[in-house]
C-alpha positions in Angstrom: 144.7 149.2 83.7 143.1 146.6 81.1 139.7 146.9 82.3 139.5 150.6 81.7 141.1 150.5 78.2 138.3 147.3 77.2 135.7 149.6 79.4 136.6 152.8 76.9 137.0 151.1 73.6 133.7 148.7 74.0 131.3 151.9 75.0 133.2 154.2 72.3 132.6 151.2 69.7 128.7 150.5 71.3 128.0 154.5 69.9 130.4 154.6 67.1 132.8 157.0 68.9 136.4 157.1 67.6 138.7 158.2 70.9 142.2 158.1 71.6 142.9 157.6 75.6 145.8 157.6 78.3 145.5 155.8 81.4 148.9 156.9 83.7 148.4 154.6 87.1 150.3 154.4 90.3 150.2 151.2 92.0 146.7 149.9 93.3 144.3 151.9 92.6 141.2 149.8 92.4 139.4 151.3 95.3 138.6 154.6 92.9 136.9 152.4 90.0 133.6 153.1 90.5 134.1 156.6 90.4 135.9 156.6 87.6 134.1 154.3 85.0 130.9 156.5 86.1 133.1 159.7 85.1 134.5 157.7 82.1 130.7 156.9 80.9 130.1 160.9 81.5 133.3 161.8 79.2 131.8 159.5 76.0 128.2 161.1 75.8 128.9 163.6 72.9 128.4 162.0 69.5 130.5 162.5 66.4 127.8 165.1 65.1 127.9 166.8 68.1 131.6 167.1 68.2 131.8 167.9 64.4 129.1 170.8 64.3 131.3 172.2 67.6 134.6 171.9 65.2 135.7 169.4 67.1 138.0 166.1 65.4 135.4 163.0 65.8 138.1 161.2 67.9 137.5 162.5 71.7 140.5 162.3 74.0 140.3 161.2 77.3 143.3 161.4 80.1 142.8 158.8 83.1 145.6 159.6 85.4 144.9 157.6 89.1 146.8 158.8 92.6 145.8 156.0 95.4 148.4 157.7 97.9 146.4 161.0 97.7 143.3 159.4 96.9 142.8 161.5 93.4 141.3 161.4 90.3 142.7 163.6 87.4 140.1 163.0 84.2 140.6 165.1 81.4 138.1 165.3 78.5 137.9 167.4 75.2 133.7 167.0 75.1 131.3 169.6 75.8 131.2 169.7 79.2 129.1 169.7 82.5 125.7 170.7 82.5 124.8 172.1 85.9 121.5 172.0 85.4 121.3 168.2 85.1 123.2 168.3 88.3 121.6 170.8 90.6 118.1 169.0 89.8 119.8 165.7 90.5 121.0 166.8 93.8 118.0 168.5 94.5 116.0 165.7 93.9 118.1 163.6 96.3 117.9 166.2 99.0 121.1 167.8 98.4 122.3 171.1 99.0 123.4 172.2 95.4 127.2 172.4 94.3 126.8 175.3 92.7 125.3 176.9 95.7 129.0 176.1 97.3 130.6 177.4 94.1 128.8 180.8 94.2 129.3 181.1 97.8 133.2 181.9 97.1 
């Protein structure tokens, strides 16, 4: 998918972000797009410092692989992950019950 290789490599150059990336598509899978650009953006946050002082390589990897017959999303990143924190006062915020409440409850 062209506009998700131009999407990656313009944001990756805009911070000075070396990444290698994969995108694996099965037929049309436009209708998950928004989704995944606003997990792409997510997956390109952590800087070159931030990678190196975590013994990281300063080229991130990023897997896109896109399912339109089961309607899924497989996005794998090697960057420092999710912080719940940021996302329970988001969801909060917006009057949402927390995902981590759900998580705990199992």
């Amino acid at each position: 998918m062209k506009f998700l290789s131009n999407m990656i490599e313009t944001i990756a150059e805009g911070i000075g972000k070396k990444v290698s990336y994969e995108v694996v598509e099965e037929k049309d899978s436009t209708t998950l797009m928004d989704a995944i650009v606003h997990i792409l953006r997510n997956s390109l946050v952590e800087s070159k410092g931030e990678r190196l002082n975590a013994g990281k390589s300063e080229i991130g990897k990023i897997k896109v692989s896109l399912n339109n017959k089961n309607l899924s999303i497989s996005i794998e990143d090697d960057g420092r992950g999710i912080d719940h924190s940021i996302i329970t006062k988001k969801e909060m915020a917006k009057g949402i019950t927390p995902t981590l409440y759900f998580l705990k409850k199992k």
